[in-house]
PAKOLMI-822430 format. One record per residue (C-alpha): residue in three letters; x, y, z. Coordinates in Angstrom, 1 decimal. Layout:
BEGIN
<r rest="ALA" u="X" v="Y" w="Z"/>
...
***
This chain:
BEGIN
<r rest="UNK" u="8.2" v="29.4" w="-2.4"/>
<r rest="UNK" u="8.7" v="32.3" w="-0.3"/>
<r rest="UNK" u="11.5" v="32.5" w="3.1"/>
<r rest="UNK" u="10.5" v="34.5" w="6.1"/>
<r rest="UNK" u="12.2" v="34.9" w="9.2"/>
<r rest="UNK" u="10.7" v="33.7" w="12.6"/>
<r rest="UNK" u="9.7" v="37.3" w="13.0"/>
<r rest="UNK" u="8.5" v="38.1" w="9.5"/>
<r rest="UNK" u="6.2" v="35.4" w="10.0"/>
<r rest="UNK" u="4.8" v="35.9" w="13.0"/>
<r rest="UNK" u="4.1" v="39.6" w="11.5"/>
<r rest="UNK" u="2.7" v="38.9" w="8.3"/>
<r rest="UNK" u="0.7" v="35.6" w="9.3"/>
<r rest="UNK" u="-2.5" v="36.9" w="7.4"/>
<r rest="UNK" u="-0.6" v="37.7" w="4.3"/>
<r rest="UNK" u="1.3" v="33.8" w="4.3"/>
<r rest="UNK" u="-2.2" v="32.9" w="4.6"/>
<r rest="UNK" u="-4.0" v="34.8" w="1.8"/>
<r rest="UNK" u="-0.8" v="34.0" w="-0.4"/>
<r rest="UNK" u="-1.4" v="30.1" w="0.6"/>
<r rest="UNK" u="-5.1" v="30.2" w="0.0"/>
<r rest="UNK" u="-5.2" v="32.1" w="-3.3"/>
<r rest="UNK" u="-2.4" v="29.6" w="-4.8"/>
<r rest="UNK" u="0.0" v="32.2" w="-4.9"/>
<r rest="UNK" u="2.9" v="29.8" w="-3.2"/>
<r rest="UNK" u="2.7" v="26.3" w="-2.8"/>
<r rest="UNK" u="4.6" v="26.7" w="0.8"/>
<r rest="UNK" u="6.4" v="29.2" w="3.1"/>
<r rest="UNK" u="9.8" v="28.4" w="4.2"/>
<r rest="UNK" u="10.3" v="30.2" w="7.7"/>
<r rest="UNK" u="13.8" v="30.2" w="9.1"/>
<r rest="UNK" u="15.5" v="30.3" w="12.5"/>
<r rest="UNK" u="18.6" v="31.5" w="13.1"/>
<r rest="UNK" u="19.2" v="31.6" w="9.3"/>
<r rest="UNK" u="18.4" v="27.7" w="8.9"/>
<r rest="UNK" u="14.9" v="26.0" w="7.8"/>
<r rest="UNK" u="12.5" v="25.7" w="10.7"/>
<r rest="UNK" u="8.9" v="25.8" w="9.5"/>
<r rest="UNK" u="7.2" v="25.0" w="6.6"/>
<r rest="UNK" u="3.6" v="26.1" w="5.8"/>
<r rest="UNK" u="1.2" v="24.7" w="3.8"/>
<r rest="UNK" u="-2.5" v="25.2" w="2.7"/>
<r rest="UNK" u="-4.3" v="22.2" w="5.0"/>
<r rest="UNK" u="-6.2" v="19.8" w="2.3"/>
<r rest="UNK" u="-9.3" v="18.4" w="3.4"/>
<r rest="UNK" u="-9.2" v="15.0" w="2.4"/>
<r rest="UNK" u="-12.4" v="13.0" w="0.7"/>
<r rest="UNK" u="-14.7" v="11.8" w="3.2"/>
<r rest="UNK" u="-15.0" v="7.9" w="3.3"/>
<r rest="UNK" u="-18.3" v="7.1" w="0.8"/>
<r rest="UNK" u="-20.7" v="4.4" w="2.2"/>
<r rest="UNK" u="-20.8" v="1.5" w="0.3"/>
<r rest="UNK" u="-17.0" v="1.2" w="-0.5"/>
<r rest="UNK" u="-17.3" v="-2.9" w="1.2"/>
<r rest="UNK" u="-20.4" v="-3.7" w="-0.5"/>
<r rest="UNK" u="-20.1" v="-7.0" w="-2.5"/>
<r rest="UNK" u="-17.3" v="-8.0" w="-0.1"/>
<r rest="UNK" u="-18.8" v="-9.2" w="3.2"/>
<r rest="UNK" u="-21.1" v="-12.1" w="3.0"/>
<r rest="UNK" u="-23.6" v="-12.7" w="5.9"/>
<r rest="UNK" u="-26.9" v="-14.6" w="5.9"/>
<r rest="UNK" u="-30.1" v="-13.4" w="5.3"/>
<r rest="UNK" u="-31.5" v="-14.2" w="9.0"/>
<r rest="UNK" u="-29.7" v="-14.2" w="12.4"/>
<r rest="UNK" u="-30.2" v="-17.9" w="13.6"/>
<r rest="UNK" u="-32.8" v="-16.6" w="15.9"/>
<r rest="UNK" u="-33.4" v="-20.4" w="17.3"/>
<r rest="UNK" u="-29.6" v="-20.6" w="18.5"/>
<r rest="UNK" u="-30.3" v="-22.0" w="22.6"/>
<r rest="UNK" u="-27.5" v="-20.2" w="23.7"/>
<r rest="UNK" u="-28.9" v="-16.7" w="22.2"/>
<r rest="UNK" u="-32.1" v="-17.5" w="23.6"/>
<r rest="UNK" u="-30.5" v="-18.0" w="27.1"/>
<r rest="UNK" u="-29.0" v="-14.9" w="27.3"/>
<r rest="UNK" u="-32.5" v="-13.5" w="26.5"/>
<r rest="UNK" u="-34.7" v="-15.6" w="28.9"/>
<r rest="UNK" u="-34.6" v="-15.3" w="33.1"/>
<r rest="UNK" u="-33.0" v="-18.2" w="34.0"/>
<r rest="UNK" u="-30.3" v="-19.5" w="35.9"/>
<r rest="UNK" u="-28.9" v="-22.3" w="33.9"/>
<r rest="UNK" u="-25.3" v="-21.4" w="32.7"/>
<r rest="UNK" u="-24.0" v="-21.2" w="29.6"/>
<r rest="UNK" u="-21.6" v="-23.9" w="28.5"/>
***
């Protein structure tokens, strides 16, 4: 862990990044008036969601109930209304 001032950091940006990047410190503290103000870390990506994590737990039928009369009204030009 290293401790910068406000001004130290803003100078040296690059370098808290390099250090970050090539695992040299974990974080930087950066102070404000001599107390804690920042602290810097390395961003993680995080793991992108893998397709197929719900498979096995949803069950839906096989075939959409195709013959349902109020689907088919909503498909068809007519003016009967939907109860």
């Amino acid at each position: 862990m290293a401790v910068y001032t406000m001004h130290e950091a803003k100078t040296n940006l690059s370098k808290i990044g390099k250090s970050l990047m090539n695992r040299e410190e974990e974080y930087v503290i950066v102070s404000n008036n001599g107390k804690p103000y920042l602290k810097i870390t390395l961003y993680e990506k995080k793991d992108r969601v893998k397709l197929g994590i719900l498979k096995g737990k949803h069950e839906y039928k096989d075939e959409p109930d195709w013959f349902n009369d109020d689907i088919t009204k909503l498909f068809e030009n007519t003016e009967e209304e939907l109860v």
